[in-house]
Structures are given as structure tokens and as C-alpha cells.
C-alpha positions as a Markdown table, in Angstrom:
| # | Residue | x | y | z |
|---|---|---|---|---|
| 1 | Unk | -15.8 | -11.0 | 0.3 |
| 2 | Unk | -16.9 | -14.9 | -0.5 |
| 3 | Unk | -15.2 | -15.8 | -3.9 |
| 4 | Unk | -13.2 | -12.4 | -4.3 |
| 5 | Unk | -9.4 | -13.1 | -4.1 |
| 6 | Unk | -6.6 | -10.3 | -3.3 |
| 7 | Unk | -4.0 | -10.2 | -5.7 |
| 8 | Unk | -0.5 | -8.9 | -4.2 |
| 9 | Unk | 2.5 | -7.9 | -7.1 |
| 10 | Unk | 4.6 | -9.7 | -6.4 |
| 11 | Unk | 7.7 | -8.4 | -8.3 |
| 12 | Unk | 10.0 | -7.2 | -5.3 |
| 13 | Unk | 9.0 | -6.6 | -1.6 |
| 14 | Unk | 6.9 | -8.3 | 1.1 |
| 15 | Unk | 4.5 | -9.7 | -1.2 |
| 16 | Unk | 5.3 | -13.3 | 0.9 |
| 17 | Unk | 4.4 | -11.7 | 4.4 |
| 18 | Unk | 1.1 | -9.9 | 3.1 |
| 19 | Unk | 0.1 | -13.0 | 1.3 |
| 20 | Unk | 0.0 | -15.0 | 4.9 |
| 21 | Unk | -1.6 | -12.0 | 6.7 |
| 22 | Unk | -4.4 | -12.4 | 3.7 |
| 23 | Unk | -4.4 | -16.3 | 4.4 |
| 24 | Unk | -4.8 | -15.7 | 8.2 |
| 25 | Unk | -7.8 | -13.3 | 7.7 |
| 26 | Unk | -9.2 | -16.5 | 5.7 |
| 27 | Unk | -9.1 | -14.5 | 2.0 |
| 28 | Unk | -8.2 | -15.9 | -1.1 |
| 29 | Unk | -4.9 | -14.8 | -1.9 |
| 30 | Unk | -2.6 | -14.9 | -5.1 |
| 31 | Unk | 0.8 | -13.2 | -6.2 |
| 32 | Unk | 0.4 | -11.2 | -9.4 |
| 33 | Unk | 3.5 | -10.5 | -11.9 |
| 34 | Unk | 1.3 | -10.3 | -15.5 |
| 35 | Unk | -1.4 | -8.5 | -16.8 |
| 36 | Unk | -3.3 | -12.0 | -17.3 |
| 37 | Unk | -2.9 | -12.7 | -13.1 |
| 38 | Unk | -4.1 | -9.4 | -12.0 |
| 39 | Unk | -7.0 | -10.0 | -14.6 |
| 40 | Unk | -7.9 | -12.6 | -12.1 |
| 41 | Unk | -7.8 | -10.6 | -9.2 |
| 42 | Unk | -10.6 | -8.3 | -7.3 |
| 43 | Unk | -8.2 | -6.5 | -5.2 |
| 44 | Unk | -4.3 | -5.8 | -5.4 |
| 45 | Unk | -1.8 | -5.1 | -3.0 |
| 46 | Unk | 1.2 | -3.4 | -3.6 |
| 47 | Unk | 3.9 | -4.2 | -1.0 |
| 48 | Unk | 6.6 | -2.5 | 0.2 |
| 49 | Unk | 10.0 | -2.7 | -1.1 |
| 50 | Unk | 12.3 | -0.6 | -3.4 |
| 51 | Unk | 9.5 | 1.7 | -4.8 |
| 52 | Unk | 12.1 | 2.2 | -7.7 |
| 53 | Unk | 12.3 | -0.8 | -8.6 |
| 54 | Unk | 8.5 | -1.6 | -8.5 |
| 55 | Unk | 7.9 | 1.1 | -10.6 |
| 56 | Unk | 10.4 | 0.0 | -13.4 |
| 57 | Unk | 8.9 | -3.9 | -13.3 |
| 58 | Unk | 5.4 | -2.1 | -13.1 |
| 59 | Unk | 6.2 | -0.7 | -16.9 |
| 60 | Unk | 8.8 | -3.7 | -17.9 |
| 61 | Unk | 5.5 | -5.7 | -17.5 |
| 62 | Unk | 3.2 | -3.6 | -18.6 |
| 63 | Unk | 1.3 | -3.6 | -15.1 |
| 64 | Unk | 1.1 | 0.0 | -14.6 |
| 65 | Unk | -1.5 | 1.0 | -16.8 |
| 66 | Unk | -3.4 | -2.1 | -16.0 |
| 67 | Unk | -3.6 | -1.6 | -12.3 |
| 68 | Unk | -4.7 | 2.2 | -13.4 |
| 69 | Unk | -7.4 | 0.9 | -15.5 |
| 70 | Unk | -8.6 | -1.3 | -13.1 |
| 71 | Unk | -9.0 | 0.9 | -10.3 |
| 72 | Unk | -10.9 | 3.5 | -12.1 |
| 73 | Unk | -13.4 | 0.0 | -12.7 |
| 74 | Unk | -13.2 | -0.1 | -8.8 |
| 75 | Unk | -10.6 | -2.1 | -8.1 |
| 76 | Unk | -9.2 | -1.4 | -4.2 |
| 77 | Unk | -5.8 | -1.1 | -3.9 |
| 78 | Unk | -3.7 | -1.1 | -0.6 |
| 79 | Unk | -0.1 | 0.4 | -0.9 |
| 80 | Unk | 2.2 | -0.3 | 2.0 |
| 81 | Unk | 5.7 | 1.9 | 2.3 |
| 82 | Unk | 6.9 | 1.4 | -1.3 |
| 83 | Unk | 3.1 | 0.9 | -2.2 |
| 84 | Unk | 2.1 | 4.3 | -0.5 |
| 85 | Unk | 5.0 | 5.9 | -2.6 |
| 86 | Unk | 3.8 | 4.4 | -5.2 |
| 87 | Unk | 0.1 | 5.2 | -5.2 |
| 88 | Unk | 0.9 | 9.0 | -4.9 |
| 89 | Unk | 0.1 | 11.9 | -7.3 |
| 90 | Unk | 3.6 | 13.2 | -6.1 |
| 91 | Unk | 6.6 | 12.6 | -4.7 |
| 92 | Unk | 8.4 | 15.4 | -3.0 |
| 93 | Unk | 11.8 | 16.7 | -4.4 |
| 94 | Unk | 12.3 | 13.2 | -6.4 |
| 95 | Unk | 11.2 | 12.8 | -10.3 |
| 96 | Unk | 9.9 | 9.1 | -10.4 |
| 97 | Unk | 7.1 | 7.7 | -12.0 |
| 98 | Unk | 4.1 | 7.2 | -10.0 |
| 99 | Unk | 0.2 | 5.7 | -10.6 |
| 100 | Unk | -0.6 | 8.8 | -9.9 |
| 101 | Unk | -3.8 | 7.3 | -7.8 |
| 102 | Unk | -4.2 | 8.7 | -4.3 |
| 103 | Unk | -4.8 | 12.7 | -4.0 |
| 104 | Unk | -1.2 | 12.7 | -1.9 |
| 105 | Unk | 2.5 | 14.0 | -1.9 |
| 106 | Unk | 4.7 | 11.6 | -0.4 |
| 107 | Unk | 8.4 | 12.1 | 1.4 |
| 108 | Unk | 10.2 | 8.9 | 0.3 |
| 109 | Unk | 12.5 | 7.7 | 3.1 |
| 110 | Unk | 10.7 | 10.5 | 5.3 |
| 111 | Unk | 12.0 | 8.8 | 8.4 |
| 112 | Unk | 15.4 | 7.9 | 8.0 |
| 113 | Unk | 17.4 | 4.8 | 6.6 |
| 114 | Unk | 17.4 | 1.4 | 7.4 |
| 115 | Unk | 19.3 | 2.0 | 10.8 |
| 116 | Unk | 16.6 | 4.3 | 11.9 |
| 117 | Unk | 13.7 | 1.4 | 11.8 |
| 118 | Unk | 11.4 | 1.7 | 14.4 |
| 119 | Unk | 8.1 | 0.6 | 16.1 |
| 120 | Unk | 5.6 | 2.7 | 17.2 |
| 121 | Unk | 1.9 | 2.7 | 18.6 |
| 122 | Unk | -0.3 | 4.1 | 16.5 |
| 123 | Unk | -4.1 | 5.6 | 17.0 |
| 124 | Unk | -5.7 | 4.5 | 13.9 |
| 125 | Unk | -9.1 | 6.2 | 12.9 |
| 126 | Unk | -12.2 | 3.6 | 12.3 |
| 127 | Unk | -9.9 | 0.7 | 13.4 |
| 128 | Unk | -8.2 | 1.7 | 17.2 |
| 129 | Unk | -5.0 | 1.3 | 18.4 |
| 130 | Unk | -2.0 | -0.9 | 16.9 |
| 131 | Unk | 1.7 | -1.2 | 15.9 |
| 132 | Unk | 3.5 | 0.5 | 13.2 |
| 133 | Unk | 6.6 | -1.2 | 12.0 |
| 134 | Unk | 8.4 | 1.6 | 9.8 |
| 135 | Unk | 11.4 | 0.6 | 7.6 |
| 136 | Unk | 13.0 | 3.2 | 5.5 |
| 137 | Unk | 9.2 | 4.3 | 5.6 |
| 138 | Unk | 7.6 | 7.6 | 3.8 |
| 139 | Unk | 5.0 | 9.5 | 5.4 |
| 140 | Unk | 2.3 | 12.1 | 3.2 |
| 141 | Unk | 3.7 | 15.9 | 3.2 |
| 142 | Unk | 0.1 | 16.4 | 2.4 |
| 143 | Unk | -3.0 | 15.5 | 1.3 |
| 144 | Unk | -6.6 | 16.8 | -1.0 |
| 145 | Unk | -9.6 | 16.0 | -2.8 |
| 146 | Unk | -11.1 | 13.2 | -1.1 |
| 147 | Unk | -8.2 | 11.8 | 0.4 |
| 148 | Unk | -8.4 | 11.2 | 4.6 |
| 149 | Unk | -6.0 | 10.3 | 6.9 |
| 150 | Unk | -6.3 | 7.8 | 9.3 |
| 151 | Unk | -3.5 | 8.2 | 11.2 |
| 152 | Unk | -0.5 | 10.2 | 12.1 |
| 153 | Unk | 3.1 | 9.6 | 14.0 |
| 154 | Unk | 4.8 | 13.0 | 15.3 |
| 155 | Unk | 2.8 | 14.7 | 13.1 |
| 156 | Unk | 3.4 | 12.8 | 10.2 |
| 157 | Unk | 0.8 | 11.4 | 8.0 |
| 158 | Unk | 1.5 | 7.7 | 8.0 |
| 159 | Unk | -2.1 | 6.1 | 7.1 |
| 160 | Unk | -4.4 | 7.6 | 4.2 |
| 161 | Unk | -7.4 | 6.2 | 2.3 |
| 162 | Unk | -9.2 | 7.8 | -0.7 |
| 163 | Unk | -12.0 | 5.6 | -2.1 |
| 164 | Unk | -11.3 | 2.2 | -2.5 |
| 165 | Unk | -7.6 | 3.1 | -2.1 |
| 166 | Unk | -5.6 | 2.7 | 1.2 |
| 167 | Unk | -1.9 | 3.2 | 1.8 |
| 168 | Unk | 0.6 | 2.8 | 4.9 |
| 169 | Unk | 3.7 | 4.3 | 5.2 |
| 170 | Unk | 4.5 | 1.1 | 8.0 |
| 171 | Unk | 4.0 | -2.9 | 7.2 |
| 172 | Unk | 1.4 | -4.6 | 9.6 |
| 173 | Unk | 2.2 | -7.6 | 7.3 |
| 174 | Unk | 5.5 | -8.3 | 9.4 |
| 175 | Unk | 3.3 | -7.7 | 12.5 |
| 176 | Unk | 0.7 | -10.1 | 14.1 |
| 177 | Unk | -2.2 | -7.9 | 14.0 |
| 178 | Unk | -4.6 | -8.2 | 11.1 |
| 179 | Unk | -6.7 | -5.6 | 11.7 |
| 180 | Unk | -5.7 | -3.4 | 8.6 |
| 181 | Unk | -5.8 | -6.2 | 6.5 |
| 182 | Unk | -9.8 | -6.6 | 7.5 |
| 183 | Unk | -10.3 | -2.9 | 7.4 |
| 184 | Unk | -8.8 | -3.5 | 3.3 |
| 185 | Unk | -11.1 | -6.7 | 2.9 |
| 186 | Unk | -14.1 | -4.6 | 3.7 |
| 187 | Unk | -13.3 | -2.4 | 1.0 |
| 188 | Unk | -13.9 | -5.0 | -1.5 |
């Protein structure tokens, strides 16, 4: 992980709160709006936020098919909430554009709205326990290929990983423990 530095779009979303998590775990970390600053990057993290809106600055900025390319170079990738959404093959019932990355069908807004935010312990496979902070979160109808889950809440898929790729359906950047964010580092 010396020299590597995680690159977090930073075009809408908690790209503020996952850049001091990243700073905490003592990586390098830097916000990424072109196609020249994700260049610079080794890793990306998509944060959550209005997935909408992510995707339409993704392709304003020509980032999508950039961040596409780069992972099938080996780029790892770590989607949170709008991120997971985002990383998905599918989203279920909704036409949106996607990168079309992880082997998973997504439920956008799966557990409610905004009012319906919650916190929830969480049994996380290869990691342990920890919190979930869910806002407005997704969780993964299903999943195939290669794709694993890591963790579930009432029977919901809320944690998968496929490769070099990871996504949460919750945010442990607006919590205090960084153990997800090590789990991502070690997939550098």
C-alpha cells in the first residue's frame, strides 16, 4: 500500500467523510472530478449520494468509461450506497445507467426514505462485527458469477465484493470504525 493513493469522485456525496476515514487509516488520499485525476490514482471510491446524479456527472465528465477501463487494468473500486447502485449490472424496476461492474441487481432506496435512516449491527464476513449507518440505502436483490456477499441485514444483502470490487449498501465513512476502509486498502 506504500506510495499507492485512493482516489474518491468527488462530484456529489460523501467524498469529504471517506477522504478523512482514508487519512485516518494513514493512506494517501485525493478527490477525483477528471479523467487526468483518476489517471493519478490506484484505487477509487465512489461515495454515496444521489446515484442519479453521479451517473449523469460520470458521463458529463467523461469518467464513466474511464473508471470501466481502469478496473478491467485492476483498478479496486469500493462503492458505498449510491456507489453500490452504481457498480451494479442491474438495477431492479428502474432504467438508469450503470458501470455495469459488479455481478449484482440492486433495489435503489431498498430500505425506505430519508425518515426511515437507521443503524444497525452488522456480522461482517472476513472482518467481524460493526455498525451500519443506512440512509435512503439499497441492498442486492441478488447476486452471480463471482460475486460474494459479506454481509446481510434481515435478509438483505447489504455488503458484496467481486474481485478487486467492494460495495456497501451503508456508509462506515460517517462512522468511527475503519475497519472496512482497511479491508479496501488490502485490496490494493
Amino acid at each position: 500500500m506504500a506510495g499507492k493513493t485512493v482516489g474518491i469522485l468527488a462530484l456529489q456525496g460523501a467524498f469529504r467523510e471517506h477522504e478523512r476515514a482514508l487519512q485516518k487509516c494513514g493512506a494517501k488520499a485525493r478527490q477525483v472530478r477528471t479523467r487526468d485525476e483518476l489517471e493519478q490514482v490506484d484505487a477509487l471510491i465512489i461515495p454515496g449520494g444521489e446515484s442519479t446524479a453521479i451517473s449523469r456527472l460520470m458521463q458529463t465528465f467523461q469518467l464513466d468509461e474511464e473508471i470501466i477501463e481502469r478496473n478491467r487494468q485492476g483498478m479496486a473500486i469500493w462503492g458505498t450506497c449510491a456507489g453500490m447502485i452504481l457498480l451494479a449490472h442491474e438495477i431492479v424496476g428502474i432504467k438508469q445507467p450503470t458501470l455495469g461492474l459488479m455481478n449484482t441487481a440492486v433495489v435503489r432506496n431498498g430500505f425506505g426514505r430519508q425518515a426511515d435512516s437507521f443503524e444497525a449491527d452488522l456480522d461482517i464476513e472476513g472482518i467481524g462485527s460493526g455498525k451500519g449507518l443506512f440512509i435512503r440505502a439499497p441492498y442486492v436483490q441478488k447476486v452471480w458469477g463471482q460475486a460474494n456477499i459479506l454481509a446481510c441485514f434481515e435478509e438483505k444483502i447489504v455488503m458484496v465484493e467481486e474481485g478487486k470490487l467492494l460495495a456497501t449498501a451503508f456508509h462506515p465513512e460517517l462512522t468511527a470504525n475503519l475497519s472496512i476502509h482497511d479491508y479496501f486498502l488490502q485490496k490494493i
